[in-house]
DRENTIKE-540923 format. One record per residue (C-alpha): residue number from 1; y, x negated, z; residue in three letters. Coordinates in Angstrom, 3 decimals. Each point is the difference from the previous one (the first is absolute). Layout:
<NUM,<Y,X,Z>,"ALA">
...
END
This chain:
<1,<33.769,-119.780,20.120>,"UNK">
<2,<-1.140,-1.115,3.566>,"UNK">
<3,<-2.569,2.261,2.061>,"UNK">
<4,<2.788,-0.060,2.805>,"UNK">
<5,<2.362,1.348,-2.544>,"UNK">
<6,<-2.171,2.683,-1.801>,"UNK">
<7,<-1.305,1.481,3.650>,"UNK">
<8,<3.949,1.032,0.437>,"UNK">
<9,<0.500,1.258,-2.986>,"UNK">
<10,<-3.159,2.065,0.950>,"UNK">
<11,<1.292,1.130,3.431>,"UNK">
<12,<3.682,0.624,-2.206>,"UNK">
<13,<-2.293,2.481,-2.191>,"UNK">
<14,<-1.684,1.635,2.462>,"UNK">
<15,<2.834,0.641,2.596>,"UNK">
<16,<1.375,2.226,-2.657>,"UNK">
<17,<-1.269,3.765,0.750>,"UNK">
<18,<-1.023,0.643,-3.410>,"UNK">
<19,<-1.954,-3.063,-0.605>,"UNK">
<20,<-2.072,0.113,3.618>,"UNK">
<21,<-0.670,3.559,-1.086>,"UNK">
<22,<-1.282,-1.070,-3.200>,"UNK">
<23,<-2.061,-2.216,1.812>,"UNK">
<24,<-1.339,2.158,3.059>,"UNK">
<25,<-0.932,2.913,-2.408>,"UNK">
<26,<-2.134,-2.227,-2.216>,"UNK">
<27,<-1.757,-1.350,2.912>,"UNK">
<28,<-0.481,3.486,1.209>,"UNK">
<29,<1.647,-0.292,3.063>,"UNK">
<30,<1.213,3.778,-0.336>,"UNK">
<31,<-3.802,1.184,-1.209>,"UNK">
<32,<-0.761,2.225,3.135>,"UNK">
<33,<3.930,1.805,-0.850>,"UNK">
<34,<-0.095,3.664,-1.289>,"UNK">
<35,<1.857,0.461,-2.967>,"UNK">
<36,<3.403,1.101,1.824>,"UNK">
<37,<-0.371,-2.176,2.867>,"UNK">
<38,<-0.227,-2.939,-2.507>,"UNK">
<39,<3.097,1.203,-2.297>,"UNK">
<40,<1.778,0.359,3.065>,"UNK">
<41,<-0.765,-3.485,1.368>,"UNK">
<42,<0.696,-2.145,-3.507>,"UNK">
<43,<2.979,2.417,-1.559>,"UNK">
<44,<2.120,-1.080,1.693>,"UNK">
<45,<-1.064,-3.871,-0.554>,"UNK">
<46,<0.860,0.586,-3.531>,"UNK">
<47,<2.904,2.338,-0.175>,"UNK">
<48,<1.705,-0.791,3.090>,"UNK">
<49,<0.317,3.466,1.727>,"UNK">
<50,<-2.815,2.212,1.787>,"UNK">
<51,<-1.955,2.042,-1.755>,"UNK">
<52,<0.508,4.054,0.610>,"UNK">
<53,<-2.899,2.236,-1.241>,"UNK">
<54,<0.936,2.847,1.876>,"UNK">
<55,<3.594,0.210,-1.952>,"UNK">
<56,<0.116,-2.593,-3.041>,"UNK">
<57,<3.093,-0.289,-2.055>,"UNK">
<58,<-0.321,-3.300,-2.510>,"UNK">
<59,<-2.174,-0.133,-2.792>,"UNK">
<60,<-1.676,-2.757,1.655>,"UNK">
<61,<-0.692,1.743,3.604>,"UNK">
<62,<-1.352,3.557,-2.370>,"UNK">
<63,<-2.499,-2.311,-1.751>,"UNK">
<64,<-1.723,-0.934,3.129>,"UNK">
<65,<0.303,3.994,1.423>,"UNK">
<66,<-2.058,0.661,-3.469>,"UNK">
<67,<-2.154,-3.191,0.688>,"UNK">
<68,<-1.160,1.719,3.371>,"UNK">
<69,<0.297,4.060,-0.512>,"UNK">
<70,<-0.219,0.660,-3.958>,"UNK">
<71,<-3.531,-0.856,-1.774>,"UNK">
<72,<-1.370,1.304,-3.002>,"UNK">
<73,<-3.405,-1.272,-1.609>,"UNK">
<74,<1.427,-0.343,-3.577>,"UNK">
<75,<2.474,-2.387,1.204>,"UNK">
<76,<-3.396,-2.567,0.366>,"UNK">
<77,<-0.760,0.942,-3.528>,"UNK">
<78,<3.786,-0.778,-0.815>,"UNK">
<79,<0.219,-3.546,1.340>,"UNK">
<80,<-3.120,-1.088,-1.113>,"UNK">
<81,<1.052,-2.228,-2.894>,"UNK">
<82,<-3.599,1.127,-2.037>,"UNK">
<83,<0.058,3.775,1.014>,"UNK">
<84,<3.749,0.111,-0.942>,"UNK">
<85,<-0.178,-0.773,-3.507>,"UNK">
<86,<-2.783,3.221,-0.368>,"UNK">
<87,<2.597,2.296,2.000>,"UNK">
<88,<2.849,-0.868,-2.277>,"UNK">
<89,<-1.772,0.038,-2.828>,"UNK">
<90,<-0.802,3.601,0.924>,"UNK">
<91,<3.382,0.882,0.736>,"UNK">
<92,<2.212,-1.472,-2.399>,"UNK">
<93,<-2.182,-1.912,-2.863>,"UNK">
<94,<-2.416,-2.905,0.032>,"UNK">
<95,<2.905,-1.741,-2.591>,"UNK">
<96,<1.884,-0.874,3.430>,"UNK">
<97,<-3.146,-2.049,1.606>,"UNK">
<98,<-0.053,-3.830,-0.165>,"UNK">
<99,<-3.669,-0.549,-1.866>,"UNK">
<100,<-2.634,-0.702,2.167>,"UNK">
<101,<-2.145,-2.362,-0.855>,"UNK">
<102,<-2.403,-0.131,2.350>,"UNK">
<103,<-1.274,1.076,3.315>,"UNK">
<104,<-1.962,-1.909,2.907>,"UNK">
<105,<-1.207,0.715,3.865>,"UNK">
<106,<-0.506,-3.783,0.459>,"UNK">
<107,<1.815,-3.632,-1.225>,"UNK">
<108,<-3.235,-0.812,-0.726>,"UNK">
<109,<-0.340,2.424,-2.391>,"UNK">
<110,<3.013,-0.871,-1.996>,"UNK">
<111,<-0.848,-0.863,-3.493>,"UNK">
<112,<2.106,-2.659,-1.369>,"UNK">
<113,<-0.817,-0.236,-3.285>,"UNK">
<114,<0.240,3.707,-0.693>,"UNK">
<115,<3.293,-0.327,0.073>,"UNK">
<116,<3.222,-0.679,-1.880>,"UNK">
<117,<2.043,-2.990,0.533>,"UNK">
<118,<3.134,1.252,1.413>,"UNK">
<119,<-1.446,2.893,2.778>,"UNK">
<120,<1.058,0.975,3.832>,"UNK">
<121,<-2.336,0.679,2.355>,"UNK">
<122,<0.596,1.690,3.315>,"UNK">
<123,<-1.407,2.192,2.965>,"UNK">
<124,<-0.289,3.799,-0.014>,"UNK">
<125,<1.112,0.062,3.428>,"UNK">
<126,<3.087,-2.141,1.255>,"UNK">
<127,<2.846,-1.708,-0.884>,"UNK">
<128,<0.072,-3.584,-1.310>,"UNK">
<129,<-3.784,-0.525,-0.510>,"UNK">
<130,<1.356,-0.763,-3.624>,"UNK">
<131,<-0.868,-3.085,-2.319>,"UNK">
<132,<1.511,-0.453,-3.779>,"UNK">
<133,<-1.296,-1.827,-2.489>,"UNK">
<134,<1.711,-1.125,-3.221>,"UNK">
<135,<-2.477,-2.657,-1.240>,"UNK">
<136,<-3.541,-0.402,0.678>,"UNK">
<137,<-0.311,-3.509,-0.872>,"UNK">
<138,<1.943,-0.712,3.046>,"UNK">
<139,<-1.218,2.879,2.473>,"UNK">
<140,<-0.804,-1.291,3.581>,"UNK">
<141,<-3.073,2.739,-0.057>,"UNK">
<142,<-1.312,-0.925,3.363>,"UNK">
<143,<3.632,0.006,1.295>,"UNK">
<144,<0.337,4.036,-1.013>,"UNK">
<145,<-3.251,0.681,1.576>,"UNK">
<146,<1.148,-1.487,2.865>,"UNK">
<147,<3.571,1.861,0.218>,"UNK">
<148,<-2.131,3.417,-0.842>,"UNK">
<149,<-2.959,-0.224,2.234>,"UNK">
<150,<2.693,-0.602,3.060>,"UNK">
<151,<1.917,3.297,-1.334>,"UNK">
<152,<-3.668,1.891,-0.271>,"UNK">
<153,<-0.272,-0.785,3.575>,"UNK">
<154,<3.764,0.992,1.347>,"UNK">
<155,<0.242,3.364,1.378>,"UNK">
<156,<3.377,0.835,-1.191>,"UNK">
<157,<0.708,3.312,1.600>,"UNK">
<158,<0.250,-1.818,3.487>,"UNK">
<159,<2.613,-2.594,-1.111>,"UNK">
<160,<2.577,2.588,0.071>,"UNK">
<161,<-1.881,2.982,0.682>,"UNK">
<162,<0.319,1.195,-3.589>,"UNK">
<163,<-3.161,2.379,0.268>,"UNK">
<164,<-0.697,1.486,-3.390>,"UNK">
<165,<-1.229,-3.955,-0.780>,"UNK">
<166,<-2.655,0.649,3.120>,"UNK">
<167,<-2.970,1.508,-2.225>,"UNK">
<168,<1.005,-1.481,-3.677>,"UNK">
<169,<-3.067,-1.732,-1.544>,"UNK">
<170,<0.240,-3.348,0.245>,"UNK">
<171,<-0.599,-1.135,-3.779>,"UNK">
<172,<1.668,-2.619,-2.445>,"UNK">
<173,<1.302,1.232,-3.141>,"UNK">
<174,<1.264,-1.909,-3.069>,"UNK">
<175,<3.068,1.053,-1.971>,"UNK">
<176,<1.397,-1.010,-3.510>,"UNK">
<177,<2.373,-2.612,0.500>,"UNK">
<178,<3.597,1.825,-0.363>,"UNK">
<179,<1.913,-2.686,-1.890>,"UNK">
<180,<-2.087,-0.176,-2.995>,"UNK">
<181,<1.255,3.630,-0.428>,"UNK">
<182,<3.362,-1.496,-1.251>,"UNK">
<183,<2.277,-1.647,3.422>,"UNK">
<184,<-0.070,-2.749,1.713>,"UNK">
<185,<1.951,0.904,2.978>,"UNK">
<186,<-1.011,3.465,0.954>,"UNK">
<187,<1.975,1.981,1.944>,"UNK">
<188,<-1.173,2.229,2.511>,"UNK">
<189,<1.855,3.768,0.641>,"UNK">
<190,<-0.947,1.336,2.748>,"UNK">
<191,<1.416,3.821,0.192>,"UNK">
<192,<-0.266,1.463,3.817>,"UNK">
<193,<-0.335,4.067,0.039>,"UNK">
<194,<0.980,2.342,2.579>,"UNK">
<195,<-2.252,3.258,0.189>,"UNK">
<196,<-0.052,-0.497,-3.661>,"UNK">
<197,<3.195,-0.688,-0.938>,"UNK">
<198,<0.428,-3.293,-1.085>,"UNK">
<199,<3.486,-1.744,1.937>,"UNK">
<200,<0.092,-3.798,-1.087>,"UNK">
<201,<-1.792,-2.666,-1.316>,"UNK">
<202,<-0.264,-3.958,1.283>,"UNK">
<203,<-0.062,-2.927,-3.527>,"UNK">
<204,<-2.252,-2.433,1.559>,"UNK">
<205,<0.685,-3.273,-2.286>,"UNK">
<206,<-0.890,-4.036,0.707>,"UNK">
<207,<-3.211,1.598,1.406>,"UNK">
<208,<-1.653,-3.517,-0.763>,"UNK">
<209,<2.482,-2.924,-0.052>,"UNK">
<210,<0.947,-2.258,3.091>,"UNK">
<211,<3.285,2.147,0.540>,"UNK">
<212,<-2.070,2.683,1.051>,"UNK">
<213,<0.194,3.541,-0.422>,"UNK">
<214,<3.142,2.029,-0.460>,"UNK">
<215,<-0.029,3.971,0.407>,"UNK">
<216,<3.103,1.697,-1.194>,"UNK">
<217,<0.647,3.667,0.908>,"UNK">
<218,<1.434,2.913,-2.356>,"UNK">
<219,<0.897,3.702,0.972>,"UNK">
<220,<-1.473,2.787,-2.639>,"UNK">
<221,<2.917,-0.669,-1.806>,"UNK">
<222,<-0.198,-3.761,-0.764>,"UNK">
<223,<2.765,-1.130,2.682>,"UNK">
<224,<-0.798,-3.333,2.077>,"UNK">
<225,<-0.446,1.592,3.655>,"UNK">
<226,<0.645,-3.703,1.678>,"UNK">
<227,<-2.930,-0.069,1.568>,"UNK">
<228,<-1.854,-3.306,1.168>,"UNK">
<229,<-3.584,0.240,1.119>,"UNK">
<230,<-1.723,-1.617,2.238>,"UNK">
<231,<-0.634,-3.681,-0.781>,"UNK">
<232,<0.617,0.957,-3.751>,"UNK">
<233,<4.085,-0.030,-0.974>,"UNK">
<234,<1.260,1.615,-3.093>,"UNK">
<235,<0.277,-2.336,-3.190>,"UNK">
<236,<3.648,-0.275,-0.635>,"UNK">
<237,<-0.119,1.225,-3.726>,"UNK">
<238,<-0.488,3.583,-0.470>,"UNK">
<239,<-2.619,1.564,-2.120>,"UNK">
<240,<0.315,2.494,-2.532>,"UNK">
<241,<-1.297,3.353,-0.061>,"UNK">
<242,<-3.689,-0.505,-1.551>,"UNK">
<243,<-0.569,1.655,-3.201>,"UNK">
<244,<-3.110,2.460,1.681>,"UNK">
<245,<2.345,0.807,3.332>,"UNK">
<246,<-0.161,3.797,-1.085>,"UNK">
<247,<-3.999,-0.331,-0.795>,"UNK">
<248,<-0.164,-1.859,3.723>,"UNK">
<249,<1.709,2.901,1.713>,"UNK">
<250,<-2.549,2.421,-1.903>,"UNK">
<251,<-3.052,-1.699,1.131>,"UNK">
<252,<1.290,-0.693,3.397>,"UNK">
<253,<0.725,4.247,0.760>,"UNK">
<254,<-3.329,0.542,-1.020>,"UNK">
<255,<-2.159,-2.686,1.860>,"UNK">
<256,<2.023,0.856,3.197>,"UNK">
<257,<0.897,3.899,0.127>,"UNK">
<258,<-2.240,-0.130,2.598>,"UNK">
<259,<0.837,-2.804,2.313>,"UNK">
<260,<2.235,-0.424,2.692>,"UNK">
<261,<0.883,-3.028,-1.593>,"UNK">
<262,<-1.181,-1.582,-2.554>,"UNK">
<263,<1.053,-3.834,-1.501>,"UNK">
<264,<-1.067,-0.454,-4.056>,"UNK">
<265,<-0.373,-3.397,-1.470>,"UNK">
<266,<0.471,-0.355,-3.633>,"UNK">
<267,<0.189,-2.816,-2.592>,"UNK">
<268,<1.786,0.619,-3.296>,"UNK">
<269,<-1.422,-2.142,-2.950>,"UNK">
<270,<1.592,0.564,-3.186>,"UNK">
<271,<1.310,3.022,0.297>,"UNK">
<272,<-3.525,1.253,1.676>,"UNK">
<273,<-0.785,1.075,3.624>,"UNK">
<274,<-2.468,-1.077,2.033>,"UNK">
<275,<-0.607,1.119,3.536>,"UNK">
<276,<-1.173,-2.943,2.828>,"UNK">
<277,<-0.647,1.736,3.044>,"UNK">
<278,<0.841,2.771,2.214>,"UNK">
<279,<1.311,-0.731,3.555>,"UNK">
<280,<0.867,2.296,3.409>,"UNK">
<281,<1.355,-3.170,2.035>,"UNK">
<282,<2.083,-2.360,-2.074>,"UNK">
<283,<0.462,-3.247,2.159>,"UNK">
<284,<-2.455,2.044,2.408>,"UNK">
<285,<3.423,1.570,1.675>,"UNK">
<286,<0.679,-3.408,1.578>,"UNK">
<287,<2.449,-1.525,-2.085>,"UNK">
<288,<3.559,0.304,0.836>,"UNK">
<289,<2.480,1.682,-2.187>,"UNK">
<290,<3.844,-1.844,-0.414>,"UNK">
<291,<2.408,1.966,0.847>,"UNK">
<292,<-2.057,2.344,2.204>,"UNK">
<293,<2.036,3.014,-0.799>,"UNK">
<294,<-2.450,-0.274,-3.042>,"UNK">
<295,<-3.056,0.597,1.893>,"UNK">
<296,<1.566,2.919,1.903>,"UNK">
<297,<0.918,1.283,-3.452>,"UNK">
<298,<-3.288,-0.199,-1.190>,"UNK">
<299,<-1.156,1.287,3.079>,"UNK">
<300,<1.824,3.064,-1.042>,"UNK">
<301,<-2.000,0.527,-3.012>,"UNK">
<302,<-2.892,0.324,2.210>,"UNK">
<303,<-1.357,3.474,1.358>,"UNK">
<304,<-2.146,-0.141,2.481>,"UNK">
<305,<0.554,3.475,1.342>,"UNK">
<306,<-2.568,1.775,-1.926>,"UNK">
<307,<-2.844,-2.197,0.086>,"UNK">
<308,<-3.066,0.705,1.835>,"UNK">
<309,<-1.312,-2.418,2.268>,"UNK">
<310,<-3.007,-1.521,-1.055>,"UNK">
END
């Protein structure tokens, strides 16, 4: 492609609200911001409507309210992807904990040859510091040290002002490969709770092929809600109801009874449960929900009444 003809595709990208924000934020144009000065400025680059903290009514707008005025200390411990796995082994059995293999403070400290040959490894303390690796023989090493030690260094919280990721350790951790356990395409549940109660879960399939990822939405009861998510449409095939759905709605009351809101990942590998991560912002708030009577629906699920300010 000519240079003439890739610098308008890169104006094309970044006249588009979402993208320049993308853009601005990681440069840290919006640094100096407050935390509700900065929602209010890029919500409405994402969603397409103004932000109101004073009186929020979608699911998406209540997110940021919580973001700004509702803060607990053990939601930290809950989103740290290390400090996690002790919590919910405490609460509902270490048999629901991907293995740990390992644990490091540094890439450098990383010890290759202690491991397995199929093993992930990923940071304690924000989203998509992950590498995989299914053979060693062929493992760009220096590559995942790279990808790790620029994660190690990202302060996550201010991307989207997600602030229990603020004072998470910043380690590396390495986890048993999930496929040897018996699948090679793992789906991902993901069950969202309401002040406990757990209200619908999102399938998350084709997580890794070029079609990208699809996110299909049921109700409690198993019905498609015909909901399409941000930049991630539903697959057109339904799923069935997974085998543990009862089990998932067990562990999800408990981890959440006391949370505002609470989102539960979960992988089911023959016919066993394992738990991936806890989460208080899925798609940090910012991702648009299709039709929006959905997130105004959701939004109803959401109490904020009672909740002190932090």
């Amino acid at each position: 492609m000519k240079l003439s003809k890739l610098c308008k595709v890169g104006m094309s990208f970044l006249t588009k609200p979402y993208y320049r924000t993308r853009v601005l934020i990681k440069m840290g144009c919006y640094n100096s911001l407050s935390d509700a000065d900065f929602l209010k400025k890029v919500f409405p680059k994402y969603m397409g409507y103004p932000l109101d903290l004073e009186n929020p009514k979608t699911f998406s707008e209540k997110l940021q309210w919580l973001k700004v005025n509702y803060r607990e200390p053990i939601q930290t411990v809950m989103v740290d992807k290390y400090e996690a796995k002790l919590l919910i082994a405490q609460r509902v059995g270490d048999q629901y904990i991907i293995p740990t293999l390992a644990v490091w403070d540094s890439v450098e400290d990383i010890d290759l040859d202690a491991l397995p040959n199929q093993f992930v490894l990923k940071c304690t303390h924000d989203s998509g510091g992950i590498v995989i690796c299914k053979d060693k023989s062929s493992f760009d090493f220096e590559a995942a040290k790279a990808k790790l030690s620029a994660s190690l260094h990202r302060d996550y919280s201010r991307i989207a002002r997600e602030w229990p990721y603020k004072d998470v350790p910043r380690r590396i951790i390495a986890e048993e490969y999930l496929s040897e356990l018996g699948s090679n395409e793992i789906l991902d549940y993901k069950m969202y709770s309401f002040h406990g109660e757990p209200k619908l879960t999102v399938v998350c399939s084709n997580r890794f092929s070029k079609t990208g990822t699809r996110m299909n939405f049921y109700d409690i009861d198993w019905e498609p809600m015909g909901i399409h998510f941000g930049h991630y449409p539903p697959l057109s095939t339904e799923f069935p109801l997974p085998v543990t759905y009862d089990e998932m709605k067990r562990l999800t009351a408990e981890l959440s009874k006391d949370c505002p809101f609470l989102r539960v990942d979960f992988y089911e590998i023959k016919g066993r449960l394992y738990i991936g991560e806890l989460t208080f912002f899925p798609g940090a708030g910012f991702e648009k929900f299709r039709p929006m009577s959905k997130d105004y629906e959701l939004g109803e699920w959401l109490h904020l009444e009672n909740l002190h300010r932090s």
